[in-house]
C-alpha positions as CSV (number, residue, x, y, z in Angstrom):
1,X,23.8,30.4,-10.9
2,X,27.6,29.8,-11.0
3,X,28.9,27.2,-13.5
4,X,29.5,23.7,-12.4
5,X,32.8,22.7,-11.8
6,X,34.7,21.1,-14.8
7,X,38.3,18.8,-14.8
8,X,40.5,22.1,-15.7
9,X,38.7,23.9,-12.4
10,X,40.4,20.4,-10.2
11,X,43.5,20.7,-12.2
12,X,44.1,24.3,-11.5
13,X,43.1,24.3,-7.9
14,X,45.5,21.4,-7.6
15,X,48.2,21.9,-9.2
16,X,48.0,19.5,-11.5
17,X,47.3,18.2,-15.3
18,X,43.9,17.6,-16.5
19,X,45.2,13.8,-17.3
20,X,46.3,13.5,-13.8
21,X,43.0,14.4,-12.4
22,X,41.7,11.9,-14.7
23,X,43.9,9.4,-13.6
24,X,42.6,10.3,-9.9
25,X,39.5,9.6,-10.8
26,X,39.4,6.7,-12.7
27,X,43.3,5.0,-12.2
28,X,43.5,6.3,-8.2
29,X,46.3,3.6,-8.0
30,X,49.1,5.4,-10.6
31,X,48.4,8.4,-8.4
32,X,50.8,9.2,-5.6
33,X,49.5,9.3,-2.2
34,X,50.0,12.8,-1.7
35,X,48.9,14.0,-5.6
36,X,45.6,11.9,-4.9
37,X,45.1,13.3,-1.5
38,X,45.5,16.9,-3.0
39,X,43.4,16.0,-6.4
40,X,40.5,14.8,-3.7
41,X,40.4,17.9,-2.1
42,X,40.0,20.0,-4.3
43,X,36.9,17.7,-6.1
44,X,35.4,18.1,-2.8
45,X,36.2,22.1,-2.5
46,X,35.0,22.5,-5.6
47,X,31.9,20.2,-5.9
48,X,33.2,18.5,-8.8
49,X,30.6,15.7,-10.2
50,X,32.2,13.7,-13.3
51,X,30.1,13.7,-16.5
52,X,27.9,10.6,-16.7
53,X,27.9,10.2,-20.3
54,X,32.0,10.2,-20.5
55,X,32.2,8.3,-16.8
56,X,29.7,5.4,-18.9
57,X,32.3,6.0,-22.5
58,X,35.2,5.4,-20.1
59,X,34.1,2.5,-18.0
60,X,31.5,0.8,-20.3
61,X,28.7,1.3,-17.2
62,X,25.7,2.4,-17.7
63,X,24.9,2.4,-13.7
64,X,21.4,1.1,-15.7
65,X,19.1,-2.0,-14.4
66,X,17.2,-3.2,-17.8
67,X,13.7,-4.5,-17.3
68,X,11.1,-5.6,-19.5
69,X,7.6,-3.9,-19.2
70,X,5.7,-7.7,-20.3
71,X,1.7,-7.3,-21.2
72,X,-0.6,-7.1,-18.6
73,X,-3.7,-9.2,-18.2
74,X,-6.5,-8.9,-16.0
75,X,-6.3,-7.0,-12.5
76,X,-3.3,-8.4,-10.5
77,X,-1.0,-6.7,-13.2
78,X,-1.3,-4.0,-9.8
79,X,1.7,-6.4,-8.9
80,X,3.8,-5.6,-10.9
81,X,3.3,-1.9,-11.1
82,X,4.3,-2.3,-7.1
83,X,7.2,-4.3,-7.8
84,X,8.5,-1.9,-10.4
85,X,7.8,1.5,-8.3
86,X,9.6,-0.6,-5.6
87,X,12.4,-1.6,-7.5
88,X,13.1,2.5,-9.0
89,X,13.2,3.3,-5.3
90,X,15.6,0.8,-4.2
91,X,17.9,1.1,-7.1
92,X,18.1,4.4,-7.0
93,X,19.8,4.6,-3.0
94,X,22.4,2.3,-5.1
95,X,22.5,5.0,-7.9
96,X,21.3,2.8,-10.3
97,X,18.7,3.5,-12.9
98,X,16.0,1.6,-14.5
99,X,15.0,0.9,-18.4
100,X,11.9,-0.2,-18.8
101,X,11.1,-2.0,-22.3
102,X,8.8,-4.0,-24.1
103,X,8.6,-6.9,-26.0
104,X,5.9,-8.9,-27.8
105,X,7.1,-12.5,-26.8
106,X,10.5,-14.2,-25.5
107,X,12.3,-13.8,-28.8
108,X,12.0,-10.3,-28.8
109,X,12.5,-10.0,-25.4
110,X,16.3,-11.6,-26.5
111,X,16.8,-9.2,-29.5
112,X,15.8,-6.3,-27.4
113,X,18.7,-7.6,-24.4
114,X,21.0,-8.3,-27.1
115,X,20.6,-4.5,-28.0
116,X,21.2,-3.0,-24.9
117,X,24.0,-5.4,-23.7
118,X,26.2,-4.5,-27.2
119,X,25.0,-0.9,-27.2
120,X,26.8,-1.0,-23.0
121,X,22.9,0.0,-22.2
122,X,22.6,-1.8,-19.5
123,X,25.1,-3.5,-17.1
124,X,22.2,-6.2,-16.2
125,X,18.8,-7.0,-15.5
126,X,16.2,-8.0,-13.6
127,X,14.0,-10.4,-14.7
128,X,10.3,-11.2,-14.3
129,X,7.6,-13.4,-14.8
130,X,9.7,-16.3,-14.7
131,X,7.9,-19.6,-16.3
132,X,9.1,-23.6,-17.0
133,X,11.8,-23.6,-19.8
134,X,12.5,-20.0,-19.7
135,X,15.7,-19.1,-22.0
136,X,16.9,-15.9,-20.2
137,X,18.9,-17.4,-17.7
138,X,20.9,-19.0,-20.2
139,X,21.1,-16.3,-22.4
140,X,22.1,-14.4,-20.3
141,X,24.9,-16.8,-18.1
142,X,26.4,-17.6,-21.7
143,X,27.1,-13.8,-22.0
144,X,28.7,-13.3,-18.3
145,X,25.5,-10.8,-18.2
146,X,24.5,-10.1,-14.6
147,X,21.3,-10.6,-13.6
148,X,18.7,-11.7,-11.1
149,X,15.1,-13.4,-11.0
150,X,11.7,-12.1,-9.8
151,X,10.8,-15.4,-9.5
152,X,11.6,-18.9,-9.1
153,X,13.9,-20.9,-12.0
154,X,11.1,-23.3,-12.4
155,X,12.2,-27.0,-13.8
156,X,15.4,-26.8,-12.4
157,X,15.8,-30.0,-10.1
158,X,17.4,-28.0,-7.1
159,X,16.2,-24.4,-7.3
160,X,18.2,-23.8,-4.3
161,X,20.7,-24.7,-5.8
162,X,20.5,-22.8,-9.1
163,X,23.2,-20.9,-10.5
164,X,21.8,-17.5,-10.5
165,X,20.4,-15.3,-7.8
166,X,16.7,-15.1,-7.2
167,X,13.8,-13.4,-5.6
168,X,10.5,-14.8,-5.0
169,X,7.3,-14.9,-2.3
170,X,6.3,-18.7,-0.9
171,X,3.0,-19.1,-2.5
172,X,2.5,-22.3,-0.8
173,X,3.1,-20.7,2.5
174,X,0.5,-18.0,1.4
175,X,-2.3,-20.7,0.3
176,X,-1.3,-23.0,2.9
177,X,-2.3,-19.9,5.3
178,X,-5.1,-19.0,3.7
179,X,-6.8,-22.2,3.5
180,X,-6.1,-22.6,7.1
181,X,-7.4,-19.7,8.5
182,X,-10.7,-20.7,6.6
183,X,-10.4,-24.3,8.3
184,X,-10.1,-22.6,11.6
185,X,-13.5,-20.7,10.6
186,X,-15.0,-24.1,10.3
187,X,-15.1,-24.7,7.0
188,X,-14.2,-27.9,5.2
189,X,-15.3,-28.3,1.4
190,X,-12.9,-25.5,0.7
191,X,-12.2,-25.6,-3.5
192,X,-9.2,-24.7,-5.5
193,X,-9.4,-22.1,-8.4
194,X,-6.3,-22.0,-10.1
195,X,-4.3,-21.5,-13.6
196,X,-3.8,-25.0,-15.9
197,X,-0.6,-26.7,-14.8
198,X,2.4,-26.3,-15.6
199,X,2.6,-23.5,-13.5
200,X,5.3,-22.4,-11.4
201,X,3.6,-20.0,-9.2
202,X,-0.1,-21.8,-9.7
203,X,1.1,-25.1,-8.8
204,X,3.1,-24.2,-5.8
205,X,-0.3,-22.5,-4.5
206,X,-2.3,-25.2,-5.2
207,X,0.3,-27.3,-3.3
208,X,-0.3,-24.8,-0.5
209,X,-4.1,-25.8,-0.3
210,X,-3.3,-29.3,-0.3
211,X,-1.4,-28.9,2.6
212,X,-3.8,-27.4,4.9
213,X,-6.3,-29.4,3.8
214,X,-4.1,-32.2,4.5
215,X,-3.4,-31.1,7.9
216,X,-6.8,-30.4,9.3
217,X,-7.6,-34.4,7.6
218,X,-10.2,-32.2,5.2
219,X,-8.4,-33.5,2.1
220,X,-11.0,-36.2,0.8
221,X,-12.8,-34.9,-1.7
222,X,-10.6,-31.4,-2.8
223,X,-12.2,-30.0,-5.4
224,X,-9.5,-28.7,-8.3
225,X,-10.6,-26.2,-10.3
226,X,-8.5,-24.6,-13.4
227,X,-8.8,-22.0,-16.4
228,X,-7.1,-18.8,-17.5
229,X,-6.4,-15.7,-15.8
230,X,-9.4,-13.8,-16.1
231,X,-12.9,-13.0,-14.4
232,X,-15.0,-14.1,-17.3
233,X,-13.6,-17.7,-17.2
234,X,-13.2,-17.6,-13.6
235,X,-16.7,-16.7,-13.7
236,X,-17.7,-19.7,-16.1
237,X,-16.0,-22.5,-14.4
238,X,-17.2,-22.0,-10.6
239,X,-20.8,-21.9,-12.4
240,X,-20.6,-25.0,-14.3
241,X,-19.3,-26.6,-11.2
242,X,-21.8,-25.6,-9.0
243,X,-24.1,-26.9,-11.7
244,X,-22.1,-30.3,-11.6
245,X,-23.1,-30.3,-7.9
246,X,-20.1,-29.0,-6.4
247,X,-20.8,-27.6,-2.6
248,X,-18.6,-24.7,-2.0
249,X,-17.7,-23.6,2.0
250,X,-15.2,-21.5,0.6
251,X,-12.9,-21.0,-2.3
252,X,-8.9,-20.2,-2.1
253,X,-7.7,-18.9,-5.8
254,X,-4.4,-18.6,-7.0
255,X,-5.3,-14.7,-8.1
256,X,-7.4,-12.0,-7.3
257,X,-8.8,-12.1,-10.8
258,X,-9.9,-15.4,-10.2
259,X,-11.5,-14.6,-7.2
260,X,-13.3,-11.5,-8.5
261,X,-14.9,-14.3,-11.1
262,X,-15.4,-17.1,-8.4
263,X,-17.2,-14.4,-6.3
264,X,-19.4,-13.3,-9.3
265,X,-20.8,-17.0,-9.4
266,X,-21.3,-17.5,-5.7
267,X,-22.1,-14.3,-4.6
268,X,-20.9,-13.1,-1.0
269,X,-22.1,-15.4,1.3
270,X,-19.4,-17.8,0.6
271,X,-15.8,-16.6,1.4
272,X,-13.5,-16.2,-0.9
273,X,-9.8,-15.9,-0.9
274,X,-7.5,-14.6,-3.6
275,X,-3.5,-13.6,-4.3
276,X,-2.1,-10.4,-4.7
277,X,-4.2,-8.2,-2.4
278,X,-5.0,-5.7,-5.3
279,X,-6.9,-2.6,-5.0
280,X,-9.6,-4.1,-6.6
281,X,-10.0,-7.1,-4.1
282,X,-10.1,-4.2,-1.5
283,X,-12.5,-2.6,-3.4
284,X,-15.5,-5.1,-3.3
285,X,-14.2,-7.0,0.2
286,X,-12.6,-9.9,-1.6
287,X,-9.9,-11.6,1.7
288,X,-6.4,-11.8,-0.5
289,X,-2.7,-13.2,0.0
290,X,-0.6,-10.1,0.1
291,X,2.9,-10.2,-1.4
292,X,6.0,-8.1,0.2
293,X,6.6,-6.1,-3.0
294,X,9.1,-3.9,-1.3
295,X,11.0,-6.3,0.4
296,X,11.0,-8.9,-3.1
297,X,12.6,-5.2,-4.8
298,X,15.2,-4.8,-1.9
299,X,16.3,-8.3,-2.2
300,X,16.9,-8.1,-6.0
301,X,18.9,-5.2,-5.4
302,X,21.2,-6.9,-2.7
303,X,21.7,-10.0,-4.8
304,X,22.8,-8.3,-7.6
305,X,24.7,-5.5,-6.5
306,X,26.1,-7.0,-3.1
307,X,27.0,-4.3,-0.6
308,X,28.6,-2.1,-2.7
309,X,27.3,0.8,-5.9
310,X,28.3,-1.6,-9.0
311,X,26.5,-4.8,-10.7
312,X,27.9,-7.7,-9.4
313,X,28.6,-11.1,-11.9
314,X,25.5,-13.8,-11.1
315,X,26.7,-15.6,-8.7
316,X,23.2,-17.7,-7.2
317,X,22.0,-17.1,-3.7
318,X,18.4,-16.0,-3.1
319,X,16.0,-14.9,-1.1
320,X,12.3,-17.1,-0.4
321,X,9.7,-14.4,1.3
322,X,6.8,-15.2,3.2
323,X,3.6,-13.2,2.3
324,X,0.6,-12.9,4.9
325,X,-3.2,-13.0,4.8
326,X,-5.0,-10.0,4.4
327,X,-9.2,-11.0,5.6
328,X,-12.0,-9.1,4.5
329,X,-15.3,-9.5,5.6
């Protein structure tokens, strides 16, 4: 296999200095018209490909997306896995790379940025699991850091409005749908099983059942249920309610955790609905509110990088997708 190509190959099959074929490549504007033109030919005769690590030296870019691997609980953590996979794939057609890192809490999630924004790691992130009072954003926006959100700035008076780009899937439009589709299948004491408030993403689903109940004039009566993410609890709290009296035609949940637990207690006579559409909610037939991964990882992309191959300075816009009801059973 014949060696690659190296700056002193260009030079020579030019005509020219190393510098100049530097300057071609990294100053084009110094360059007269015709050197450049006769520099660019020969790159392309010669299949010249400039060192990454020196490119990255020269221009302080590390054509790297940083992105923090958080903790997974329970079984929708499947989300973010699809997100993520997603996210390589579309950053990548942009020649862009992506770090994945960990971090026990918030404050380390900041030392570990800090890191890779003063080690020119990174030339910005994408961020996840967004929550009320989140510091990233203006971490970040002090620093002139680019960046985007996988998920809503929740708390900020007018999130359309906010002043950095972000990504997220209406939950209220997915609960909303959900819960109507079960209306439309005749039932009426359809419950709520969702995460204690505040909650971005729980309370904007539970607003989503409110609707529909609203609309078919089902509302009297709603049933609010509330605990942590996971089956055991999920479990727990439909039981003690149905103990308590509680008639259940059908149960909407604000995860498929949660409805892996709610169907535990009520077996599968009574429908379920959950959020997320993970393999296990295939699995065991459990209906779910799918989320469009692939299109949330596109849009992240786009926002941050524009049109063009480079990171782009945060700059707001965003994108709000609709998800779609996937029923089982």
């Amino acid at each position: 296999m014949s060696q690659p190509a190296t700056v002193a190959d260009v030079a020579a099959a030019a005509g020219v200095s190393r510098q100049t074929v530097s300057n071609a490549l990294n100053r084009p504007e110094i360059v007269r018209p015709a050197t450049l033109t006769r520099v660019r030919a020969a790159i392309d005769e010669l299949g010249y490909r400039p060192h990454a690590s020196a490119r990255r030296l020269r221009t302080r870019q590390s054509s790297t997306l940083g992105v923090r691997l958080p903790p997974v609980h329970g079984i929708s953590g499947a989300v973010l896995d699809r997100f993520l996979h997603a996210l390589v794939e579309r950053a990548d057609e942009r020649g862009m790379r992506i770090l994945l890192f960990t971090a026990t809490d918030l404050d380390d999630e900041l030392a570990h940025m800090e890191r890779l924004v003063e080690g020119s790691d990174v030339d910005g992130f994408v961020l996840t699991s967004t929550a009320h009072g989140d510091p990233r954003a203006a971490w970040l926006g002090e620093r002139d850091v680019p960046f985007v959100t996988f998920g809503r700035p929740w708390g900020v008076p007018d999130m359309d409005d906010a002043p950095h780009p972000w990504v997220d899937v209406d939950g209220r439009a997915g609960l909303r749908a959900a819960t109507a589709g079960l209306v439309a299948r005749g039932h009426r004491r359809i419950r709520f099983l969702g995460w204690p408030s505040p909650s971005g993403q729980g309370d904007e689903r539970r607003l989503g059942w409110r609707d529909a109940l609203a609309d078919a004039g089902a509302g009297s009566g709603a049933v609010d249920l509330a605990c942590e993410d996971d089956v055991a609890a999920a479990t727990a709290v439909v039981a003690a309610s149905l103990q308590d009296g509680t008639v259940f035609d059908a149960v909407v949940c604000a995860s498929d955790t949660l409805a892996l637990g709610a169907r535990f207690a009520l077996g599968a006579e009574v429908p379920v609905v959950g959020y997320d559409d993970t393999p296990v909610a295939a699995a065991v037939g459990i209906s779910s509110v799918e989320q469009p991964l692939d299109a949330a990882a596109a849009a992240a992309v786009e926002l941050l990088m524009g049109s063009g191959r480079s990171v782009l300075p945060a700059s707001g816009g965003h994108r709000l997708l609709a998800p779609h009801v996937v029923w089982r059973g």
